[in-house]
N, C-alpha and C positions, 0 to 999 in steps of 0.2 A: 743108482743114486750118485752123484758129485760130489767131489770132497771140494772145499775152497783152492786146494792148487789148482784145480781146472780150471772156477772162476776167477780167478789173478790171473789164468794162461790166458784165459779169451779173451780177456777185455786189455791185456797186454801189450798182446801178440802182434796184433798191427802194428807197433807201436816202437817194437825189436827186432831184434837180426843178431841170431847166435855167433856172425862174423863179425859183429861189433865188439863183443864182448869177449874175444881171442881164447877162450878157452873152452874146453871139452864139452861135450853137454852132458855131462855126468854130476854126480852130489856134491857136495862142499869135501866130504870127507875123502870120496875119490880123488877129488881135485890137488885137496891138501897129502895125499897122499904120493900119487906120481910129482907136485913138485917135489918132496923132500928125497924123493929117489931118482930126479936127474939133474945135468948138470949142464956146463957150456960145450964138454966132451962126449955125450950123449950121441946114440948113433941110432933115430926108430928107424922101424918101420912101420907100415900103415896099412890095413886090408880095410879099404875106406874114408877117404877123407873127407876134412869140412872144417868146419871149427879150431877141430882139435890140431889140424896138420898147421894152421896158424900160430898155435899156442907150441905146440913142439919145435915149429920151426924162428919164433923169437925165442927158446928158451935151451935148444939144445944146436949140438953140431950138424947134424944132417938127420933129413926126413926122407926118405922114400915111399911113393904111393903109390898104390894098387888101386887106381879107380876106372870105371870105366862110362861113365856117364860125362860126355864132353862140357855141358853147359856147368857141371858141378866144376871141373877142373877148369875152366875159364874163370869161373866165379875165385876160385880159391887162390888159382895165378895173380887177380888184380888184388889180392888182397894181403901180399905177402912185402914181407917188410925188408927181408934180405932172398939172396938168390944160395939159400943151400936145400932147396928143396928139387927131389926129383921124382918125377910122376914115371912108372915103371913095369912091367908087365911082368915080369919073374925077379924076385930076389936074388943078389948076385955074392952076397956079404953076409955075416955075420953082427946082429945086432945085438943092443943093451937091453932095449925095451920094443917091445909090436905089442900093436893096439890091434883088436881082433872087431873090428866096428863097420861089417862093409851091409852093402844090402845082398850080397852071394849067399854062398853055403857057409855059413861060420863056423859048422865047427868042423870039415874041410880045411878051413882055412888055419886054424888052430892047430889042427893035426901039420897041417905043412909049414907051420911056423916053426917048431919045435926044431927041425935040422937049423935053422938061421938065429939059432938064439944063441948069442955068448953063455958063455960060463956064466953062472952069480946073473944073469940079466932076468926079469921078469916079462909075464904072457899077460896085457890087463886085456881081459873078454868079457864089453860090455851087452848090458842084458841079457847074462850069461843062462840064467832062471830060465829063459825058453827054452835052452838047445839040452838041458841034461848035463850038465858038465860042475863036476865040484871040485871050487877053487882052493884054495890054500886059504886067502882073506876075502872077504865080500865086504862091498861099502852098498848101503842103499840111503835114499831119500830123495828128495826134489830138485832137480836141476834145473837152474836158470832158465825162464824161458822154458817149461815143458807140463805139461799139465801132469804128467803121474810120476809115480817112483818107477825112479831108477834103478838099476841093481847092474852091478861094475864086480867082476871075480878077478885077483890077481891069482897069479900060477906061480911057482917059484920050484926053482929046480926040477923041471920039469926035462 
């Protein structure tokens, strides 16, 4: 059975493009959550971009991404507003916040995030609920443009 977010998605969806809308594809509550925990000095990183590597990179100092599907990283290059984003195979830094959001092994990716986290920085691992992994906070509900819930775990002091 369908809930009504699928039919708002479908008959939508043609309609949108989660890179118009420069942020995450996660809940209101996610959303509103990592803005009030970054800043212009903000340092992510990304195990997967899209959307969201638009929304970190108008809103914070520097983005690094982990992606490896070319046509995604052309899409997300023409879509970028300044030049502090950088598409990258191994992390070389210490960051504030990593987004755990790729189509790999995610919670791999989780696990090798943990050496690259600042002190006080948070782990947000979204649709965390598949992989087995209990977060510190959980935000769930409808994200923009998607037909079902979401569920987004932040990690903290990890």
């Amino acid at each position: 059975m369908y809930n009504i977010g699928y039919f708002i998605w479908k008959f939508t969806r043609e309609k949108t493009n989660p890179f118009h809308h420069r942020e995450p594809w996660m809940s209101k509550t996610a959303i509103k959550y990592i803005k009030e925990n970054i800043n212009k000095n903000t340092k992510v990183l990304e195990f997967g971009g899209g959307a969201s590597t638009l929304f970190f990179s108008d809103n914070c100092k520097l983005v690094d991404v982990i992606e490896t599907n070319k046509n995604y990283i052309n899409k997300i290059k023409t879509s970028l507003r300044k030049n502090n984003v950088e598409f990258i195979n191994k992390p070389r830094k210490k960051y504030d916040l990593i987004l755990v959001d790729s189509s790999g092994d995610r919670v791999q990716e989780f696990e090798e995030s943990k050496q690259y986290l600042k002190r006080n920085g948070v782990i947000i691992f979204d649709d965390f609920k598949r992989y087995g992994v209990k977060p510190d906070l959980e935000f769930s509900g409808y994200a923009r443009d998607y037909a079902g819930i979401t569920t987004t775990g932040v990690f903290l002091n990890v």
